[in-house]
Structure formats: structure tokens, C-alpha cells
Rosetta silent file (secondary structure, phi, psi, omega in degrees, C-alpha in Angstrom):
SEQUENCE: XXXXXXXXXXXXXXXXXXXXXXXXXXXXXXXXXXXXXXXXXXXXXXXXXXXXXXXXXXXXXXXXXXXXXXXXXXXXXXXXX
SCORE:     score description
SCORE:     0.000 S_00000001
   1 L     0.000  144.078  178.654   50.228   57.579   23.771 S_00000001
   2 L  -136.680  153.412  176.609   51.313   60.670   21.855 S_00000001
   3 L  -118.221  133.939  176.295   50.144   64.239   21.699 S_00000001
   4 L  -124.873  153.473  178.293   50.141   66.280   18.509 S_00000001
   5 L  -103.047  127.014  179.114   49.286   69.906   17.945 S_00000001
   6 L  -123.096  136.779  177.697   46.731   70.679   15.252 S_00000001
   7 L   -51.321  129.756 -175.511   45.682   74.163   14.204 S_00000001
   8 H   -58.099  -42.776 -179.259   42.438   74.953   16.065 S_00000001
   9 H   -63.544  -42.827  177.874   40.678   76.283   12.956 S_00000001
  10 H   -62.181  -45.222 -179.347   41.597   73.173   10.944 S_00000001
  11 H   -60.611  -44.055  179.998   40.435   70.917   13.764 S_00000001
  12 H   -64.781  -32.996 -179.723   37.090   72.729   14.065 S_00000001
  13 H   -77.360  -34.864 -174.022   36.503   72.426   10.318 S_00000001
  14 H   -84.341  -28.232 -176.218   37.456   68.765   10.007 S_00000001
  15 H   -58.282  -44.646  178.123   35.635   67.345   13.033 S_00000001
  16 H   -64.348  -34.086  178.776   32.097   67.639   11.538 S_00000001
  17 H   -65.446  -46.489  179.196   33.297   66.032    8.300 S_00000001
  18 H   -65.914  -40.264 -179.990   34.843   63.120   10.184 S_00000001
  19 H   -60.810  -38.070  178.587   31.803   62.817   12.477 S_00000001
  20 H   -64.262  -23.432  178.728   29.565   62.491    9.418 S_00000001
  21 L   -99.659    6.037  177.384   31.724   59.525    8.410 S_00000001
  22 L    74.915   28.220 -178.029   31.628   58.056   11.923 S_00000001
  23 L  -127.805  160.747  174.124   35.277   58.821   12.699 S_00000001
  24 L  -114.549  166.468  177.240   37.293   60.932   15.113 S_00000001
  25 H   -60.034  -40.379 -179.905   40.559   62.781   14.591 S_00000001
  26 H   -60.924  -42.256  179.858   42.266   60.200   16.813 S_00000001
  27 H   -65.285  -40.803  179.112   40.990   57.330   14.651 S_00000001
  28 H   -63.622  -43.796  178.863   42.169   59.012   11.462 S_00000001
  29 H   -62.281  -45.649  179.433   45.636   59.606   12.954 S_00000001
  30 H   -61.761  -45.534  179.981   45.876   56.004   14.173 S_00000001
  31 H   -62.400  -39.639  178.985   44.690   54.637   10.815 S_00000001
  32 H   -63.884  -43.627  179.586   47.191   56.818    8.944 S_00000001
  33 H   -65.643  -39.569  176.628   50.070   55.603   11.122 S_00000001
  34 H   -63.595  -41.150  178.420   49.017   51.963   10.692 S_00000001
  35 H   -60.087  -45.968  179.607   48.843   52.461    6.918 S_00000001
  36 H   -61.411  -43.023  179.467   52.376   53.906    6.881 S_00000001
  37 H   -61.255  -44.879 -177.137   53.650   51.002    8.984 S_00000001
  38 H   -73.343  -44.044 -171.598   52.073   48.374    6.717 S_00000001
  39 H   -99.933  -17.131 -178.590   52.729   49.982    3.323 S_00000001
  40 L    72.211   12.079  179.253   55.824   52.097    3.892 S_00000001
  41 L  -134.170  162.032  174.691   54.127   55.003    2.101 S_00000001
  42 L   -75.789  146.607 -179.656   51.937   57.924    3.041 S_00000001
  43 L   -77.643  -10.799 -179.043   48.197   57.359    2.538 S_00000001
  44 L  -139.320  162.742  172.219   47.774   60.768    0.876 S_00000001
  45 L  -122.648  150.961 -177.543   49.701   63.207   -1.265 S_00000001
  46 L   -67.511  -40.810 -177.066   49.677   66.978   -0.886 S_00000001
  47 L  -119.561   95.892 -179.230   49.097   67.722   -4.566 S_00000001
  48 L   -61.116  148.815  178.793   46.830   65.164   -6.231 S_00000001
  49 L   -77.647  144.395  173.434   47.479   64.385   -9.871 S_00000001
  50 L   -73.870  165.977  178.077   45.051   65.558  -12.512 S_00000001
  51 H   -59.911  -39.253  179.416   43.442   62.926  -14.732 S_00000001
  52 H   -64.086  -43.055  178.380   45.727   64.010  -17.587 S_00000001
  53 H   -63.892  -38.171  178.162   48.822   63.644  -15.388 S_00000001
  54 H   -62.383  -41.873  178.818   47.649   60.190  -14.273 S_00000001
  55 H   -63.910  -43.934  179.340   47.300   59.121  -17.916 S_00000001
  56 H   -63.621  -42.587  179.247   50.770   60.438  -18.773 S_00000001
  57 H   -64.564  -41.774  177.704   52.298   58.726  -15.751 S_00000001
  58 H   -61.070  -43.829  178.616   50.541   55.467  -16.609 S_00000001
  59 H   -64.255  -41.374  178.646   51.844   55.655  -20.183 S_00000001
  60 H   -61.899  -44.128  177.798   55.381   56.383  -18.944 S_00000001
  61 H   -62.470  -39.843  179.721   55.274   53.338  -16.628 S_00000001
  62 H   -62.632  -45.712 -179.154   53.961   51.175  -19.491 S_00000001
  63 H   -66.858  -40.130  179.582   56.776   52.254  -21.818 S_00000001
  64 H   -65.645  -33.302  179.934   59.428   51.801  -19.115 S_00000001
  65 H   -72.211  -31.730 -179.109   58.162   48.276  -18.405 S_00000001
  66 L  -137.277   75.829 -173.695   58.320   47.311  -22.107 S_00000001
  67 L   -69.094  -21.499 -179.012   60.661   49.701  -23.888 S_00000001
  68 L    70.856 -161.731 -178.952   60.915   47.620  -27.073 S_00000001
  69 L   -78.308  146.758  176.037   63.698   48.225  -29.583 S_00000001
  70 L   -92.734  126.670  178.663   65.753   51.388  -29.486 S_00000001
  71 L  -108.780  122.112  179.593   65.831   53.211  -32.796 S_00000001
  72 L   -85.518  131.984 -179.385   68.680   55.636  -33.320 S_00000001
  73 L  -130.913  135.773  179.283   67.728   58.789  -35.166 S_00000001
  74 L   -81.728  157.122  177.372   70.035   61.611  -36.200 S_00000001
  75 H   -62.170  -34.452  178.941   69.206   65.239  -35.461 S_00000001
  76 H   -59.799  -41.841 -179.258   69.253   65.923  -39.209 S_00000001
  77 H   -67.182  -38.403  179.157   66.431   63.426  -39.713 S_00000001
  78 H   -65.879  -42.849 -177.161   64.434   64.945  -36.869 S_00000001
  79 H   -71.647  -20.732  178.257   64.879   68.486  -38.198 S_00000001
  80 H   -73.716  -17.001 -175.509   63.779   67.446  -41.710 S_00000001
  81 L   -70.245    0.000    0.000   60.326   66.578  -40.411 S_00000001
């Protein structure tokens, strides 16, 4: 058993939301800890990505997975564009 301190105002605001979903604060904490144990990652992030950021990140992962041929280009050629 463990005890954690949660801001009273936050707790009062979140309890009705969790109750509407049939959960308690204790269940959410337990589920979060189990998720971390199983996956080795946090179940949430503080700053969610926008849809545009998700698309850019997805494209970056795609390119990194299959970079293709590297084409060398001089700065002169780039500046002529």
C-alpha cells in the first residue's frame, strides 16, 4: 500500500469525471502503474501533439525507416533555386 498527496482542488474536480466512467482515483493510479510496468512508458504525455505535429512525426519516422539514396548537393546549387 502507498499513500500519495494530490491537490485537493484537482481531486475534487476529477472525482466526478472518473465516477461517470465508473472509476476511482485509486483505480486510475493502479492502472497507470500497471501500464508503466508492462510497457516501460508513461500512459500519457503532458503536452499532446497537434494533428499537424503527428503528421510531421509520422513522415519523419517513415523517412528514417527508408532513407533511400543520399544525393549530395552543393550550396551553390541550392542558392541558385
Amino acid at each position: 500500500m502507498a499513500f500519495i498527496f494530490v491537490d485537493k482542488e484537482l481531486l475534487e474536480k476529477v472525482q466526478p469525471i472518473l465516477a461517470a466512467k465508473g472509476m476511482t482515483v485509486q483505480e486510475v493510479c493502479r492502472d497507470a502503474l500497471e501500464y508503466i510496468l508492462i510497457n516501460g512508458n508513461l500512459p500519457v504525455i503532458k503536452e499532446p501533439l497537434s494533428d499537424e505535429d503527428k503528421e510531421l512525426l509520422s513522415e519523419a519516422y517513415r523517412v528514417m525507416a527508408n532513407p533511400g539514396e543520399i544525393t549530395r548537393v552543393s550550396m551553390d546549387k541550392i542558392l541558385d533555386v
